[in-house]
C-alpha positions, 0 to 999 in steps of 0.5 A: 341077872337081868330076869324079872319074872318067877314064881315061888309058892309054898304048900303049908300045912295050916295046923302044924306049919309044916312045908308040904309041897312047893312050886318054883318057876323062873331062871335058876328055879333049880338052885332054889329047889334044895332048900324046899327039899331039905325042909319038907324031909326034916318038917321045918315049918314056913316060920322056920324058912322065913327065919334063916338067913338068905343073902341079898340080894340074891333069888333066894330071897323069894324062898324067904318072901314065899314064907313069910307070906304064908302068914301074911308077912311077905315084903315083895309077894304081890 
């Protein structure tokens, strides 16, 4: 997509895991959105995001890296 700027960061409860607000910035923010959305209303935790499969390469991967580096694991947050 020729775009190298963006920014997702998550809002996680830290004793139960559970998504509670989210921030997204960049090109196609609002395609990434829905995903966050559906978390918070069903509870799913940042494990839980992390783990479901996200197409590479694609933007989504920045949900799946956010999540994962709530707990420290993330592979492009810098």
């Amino acid at each position: 997509m020729e775009e190298t700027t963006g920014f997702c960061q998550m809002v996680v409860d830290k004793a139960s895991d559970r998504l509670l607000g989210a921030t997204l910035m960049g090109p196609h923010a609002t395609d990434l959105v829905h995903e966050l959305g559906l978390a918070m209303l069903y509870g799913i935790t940042a494990r839980e995001v992390g783990l479901m499969i996200h197409a590479h390469p694609t933007i989504a991967e920045a949900v799946m890296d956010a999540a994962h580096e709530v707990h420290g694991m993330g592979l492009y947050a810098g």
